[in-house]
N, C-alpha and C positions, 0 to 999 in steps of 0.2 A: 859279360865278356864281350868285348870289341868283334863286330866281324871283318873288322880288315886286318891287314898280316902289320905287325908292327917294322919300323925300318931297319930291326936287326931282325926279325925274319927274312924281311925283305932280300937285305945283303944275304944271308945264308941260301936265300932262293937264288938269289942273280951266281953267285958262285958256285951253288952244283951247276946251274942251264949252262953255264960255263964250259964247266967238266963236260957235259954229257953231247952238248951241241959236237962235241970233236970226236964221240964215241961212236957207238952201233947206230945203226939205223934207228932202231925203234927209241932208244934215249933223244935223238935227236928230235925224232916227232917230237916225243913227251917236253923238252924243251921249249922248242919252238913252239909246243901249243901255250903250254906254260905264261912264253914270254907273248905270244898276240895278246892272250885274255888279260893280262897284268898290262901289256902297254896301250891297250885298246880300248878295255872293260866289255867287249864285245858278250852278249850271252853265249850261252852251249852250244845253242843252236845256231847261232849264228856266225861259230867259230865254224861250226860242223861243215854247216853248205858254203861256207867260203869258197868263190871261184876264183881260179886266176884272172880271170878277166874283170873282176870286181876290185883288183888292185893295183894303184895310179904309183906305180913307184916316181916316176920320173915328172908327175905334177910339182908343180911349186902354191902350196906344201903337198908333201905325200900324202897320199890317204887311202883309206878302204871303202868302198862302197856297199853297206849294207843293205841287198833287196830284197833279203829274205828276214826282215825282223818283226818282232814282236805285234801282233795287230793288223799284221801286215803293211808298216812302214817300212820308208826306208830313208838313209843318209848316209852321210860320209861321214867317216871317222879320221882324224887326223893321226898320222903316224911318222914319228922320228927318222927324219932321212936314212940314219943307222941302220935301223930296224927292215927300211925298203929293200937296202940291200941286202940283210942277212936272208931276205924272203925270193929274191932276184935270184941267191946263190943254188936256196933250193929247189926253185923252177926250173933250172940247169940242170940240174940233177936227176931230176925224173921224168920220168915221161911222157911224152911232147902231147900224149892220147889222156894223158889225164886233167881233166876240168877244174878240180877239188883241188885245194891247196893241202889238204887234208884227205885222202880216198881210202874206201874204206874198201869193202869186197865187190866186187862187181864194177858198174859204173855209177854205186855211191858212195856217198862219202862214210865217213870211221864212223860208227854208232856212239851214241851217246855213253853207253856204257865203258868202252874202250877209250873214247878220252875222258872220262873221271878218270880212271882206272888211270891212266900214263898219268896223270897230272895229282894225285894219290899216293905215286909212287917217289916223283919229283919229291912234294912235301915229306915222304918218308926220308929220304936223302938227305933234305935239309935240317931234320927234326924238327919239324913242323906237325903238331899235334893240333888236332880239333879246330881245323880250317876244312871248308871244302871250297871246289871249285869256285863258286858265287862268291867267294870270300877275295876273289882277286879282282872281280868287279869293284867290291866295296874298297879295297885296295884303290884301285886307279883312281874312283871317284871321291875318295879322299884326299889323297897324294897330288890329283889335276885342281881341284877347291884349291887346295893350300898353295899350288904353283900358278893357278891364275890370278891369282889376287882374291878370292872370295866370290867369284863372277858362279854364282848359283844357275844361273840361266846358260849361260855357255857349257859347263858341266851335264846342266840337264840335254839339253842339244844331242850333246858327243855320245852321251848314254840312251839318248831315245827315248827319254820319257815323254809324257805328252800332259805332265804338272810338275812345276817345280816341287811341290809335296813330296814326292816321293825320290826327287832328289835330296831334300833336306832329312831323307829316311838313311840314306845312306854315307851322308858327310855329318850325319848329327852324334857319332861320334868325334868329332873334331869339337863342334857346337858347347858339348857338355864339355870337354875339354878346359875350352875358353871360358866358361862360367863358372868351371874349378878355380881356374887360375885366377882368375876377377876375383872370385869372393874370397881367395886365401890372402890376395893384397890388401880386400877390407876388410877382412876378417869376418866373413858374413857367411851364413849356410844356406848352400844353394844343392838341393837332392837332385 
């Protein structure tokens, strides 16, 4: 089974965040965390500690500065002007004391558990079965391959990895795809 969301899960993702972005508070988190990790591929954690001040809406291009990732790296991530400002709308929104784009109790940020949990509930909505969170990473990382031209190194970058390896772990569903599709035109079998 593929772990990224296929592009008609996808669509049924983008159409509840839809829905829910206009609803209750707490759907809107789950949305908007939804739509960072799916248009970022950012990890958990790294959704988690998201600060306002790690994000460049008004740079050309926007982006997110990740300084809290993996190994202890950090980069930017690029993000769709669109998206800056659906993030712009919700700094307005809440309060001017909180650091987190995301706050959980106190002064940190939402536990790990609570956004599976919101973004769980999202895929419920959608009917979205037997994806988890990670599964939106492999999403973006698939979907950004396909949309930059094949640029394996650029993808690896925006994802932080630190080997192309383990980027071709995650777009090697696309990979097998394309050696389906070759050996059905020569008629050749390829496992």
């Amino acid at each position: 089974m593929a772990k990224h969301l296929t592009s008609v899960q996808v669509a049924k993702l983008r159409n509840v965040m839809a829905v829910w972005l206009k609803g209750p508070r707490l759907r809107q988190r789950a949305a908007l965390l939804t739509k960072l990790i799916l248009q970022t591929g950012l990890r958990v954690n790294e959704a988690r500690w998201l600060k306002w001040v790690d994000i460049y809406e008004d740079a050309k291009p926007a982006y997110v500065f990740v300084a809290r990732g993996k190994g202890g790296r950090f980069r930017r991530v690029l993000i769709a002007p669109l998206f800056a400002s659906i993030l712009r709308v919700r700094r307005s929104l809440l309060s001017r004391r909180r650091r987190f784009v995301f706050p959980g109790r106190g002064r940190l940020p939402i536990s790990k558990k609570t956004l599976q949990r919101d973004i769980h509930r999202i895929f419920a909505a959608a009917g979205i079965c037997g994806k988890t969170v990670h599964s939106l990473r492999h999403t973006y990382a698939t979907h950004l391959y396909a949309a930059c031209g094949k640029d394996v190194s650029f993808v690896s970058r925006q994802l932080g990895h630190r080997d192309t390896r383990t980027t071709i772990i995650y777009i090697g569903t696309i990979l097998r795809d394309v050696a389906r599709a070759l050996s059905a035109l020569y008629k050749e079998k390829v496992s």
